[in-house]
N, C-alpha and C positions, 0 to 999 in steps of 0.2 A: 776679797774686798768687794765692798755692793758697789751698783754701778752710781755713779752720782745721779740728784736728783735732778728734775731740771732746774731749780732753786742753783743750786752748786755752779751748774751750766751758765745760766746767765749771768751769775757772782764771777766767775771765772771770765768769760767770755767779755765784760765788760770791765777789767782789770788793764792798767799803762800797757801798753805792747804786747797783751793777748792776740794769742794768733789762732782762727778756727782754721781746721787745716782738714781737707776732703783727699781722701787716700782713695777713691774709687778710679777706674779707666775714664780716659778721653769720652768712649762713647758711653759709658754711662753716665757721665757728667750731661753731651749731649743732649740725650732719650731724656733724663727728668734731672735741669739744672737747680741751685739751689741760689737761692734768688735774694733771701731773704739779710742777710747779711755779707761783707765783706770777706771773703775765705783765700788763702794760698791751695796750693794743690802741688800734689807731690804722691803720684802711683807707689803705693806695694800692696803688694800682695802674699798671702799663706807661703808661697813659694819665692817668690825675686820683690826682693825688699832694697833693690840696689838704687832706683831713684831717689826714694825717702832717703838713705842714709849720705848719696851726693847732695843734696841740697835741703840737707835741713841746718847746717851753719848758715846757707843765705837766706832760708826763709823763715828760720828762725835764730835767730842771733843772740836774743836774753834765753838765758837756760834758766831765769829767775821766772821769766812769763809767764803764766797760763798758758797753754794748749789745750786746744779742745778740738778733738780726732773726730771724725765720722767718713762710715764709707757707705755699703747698702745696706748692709745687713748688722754691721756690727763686730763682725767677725775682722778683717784685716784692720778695722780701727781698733782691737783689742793688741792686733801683735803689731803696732803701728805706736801705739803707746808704752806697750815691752822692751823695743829697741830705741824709744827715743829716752825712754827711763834708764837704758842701760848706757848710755851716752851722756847723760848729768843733767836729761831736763827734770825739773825737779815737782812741776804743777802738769802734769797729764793727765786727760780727764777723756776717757771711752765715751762719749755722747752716741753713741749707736750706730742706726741708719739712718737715711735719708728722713725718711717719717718720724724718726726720734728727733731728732734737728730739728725739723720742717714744725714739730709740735712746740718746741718750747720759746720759739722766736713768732 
């Protein structure tokens, strides 16, 4: 599937109870935080995907809503978007990284 555009991103992002949600570490939130809009945050990672999957009923509660994922690179918001799709959210959207985010807002 192609990545969405950012067109999609901000349709999505500006949707009743979208939620943008930053899967990256505490310190790399730190080093370069994302400023620009209103985000939850919820670590996983390639390997330990165990925070995202504890607190994604409280931080995100509509499985009807938008999501829209970004970490740095792109990479864990891909497999951030796999297990939240395997879980019955039904609008996940891979927004990238930081600079992919950081561009379309």
């Amino acid at each position: 599937m192609a990545a969405p555009t950012p067109d999609e991103i901000r349709t999505a992002a500006g949707q009743p109870g979208a939620v943008i949600l930053d899967v990256r570490t505490k310190d790399e939130i730190a080093a370069a935080p994302f400023t620009k809009k209103p985000y939850k945050h919820a670590t996983c990672s390639l390997d330990d995907s165990s925070e995202l999957l504890e607190k994604a009923d409280e931080l995100m509660p509509d499985k009807n809503a938008p999501v829209v994922i970004f970490c740095r690179s792109g990479r864990r918001a891909g497999k951030a978007k796999e297990l939240l799709e395997e879980r019955g959210y039904k609008t996940v959207l891979n927004a990238g990284g930081l600079s992919d985010i950081d561009a379309v807002f």
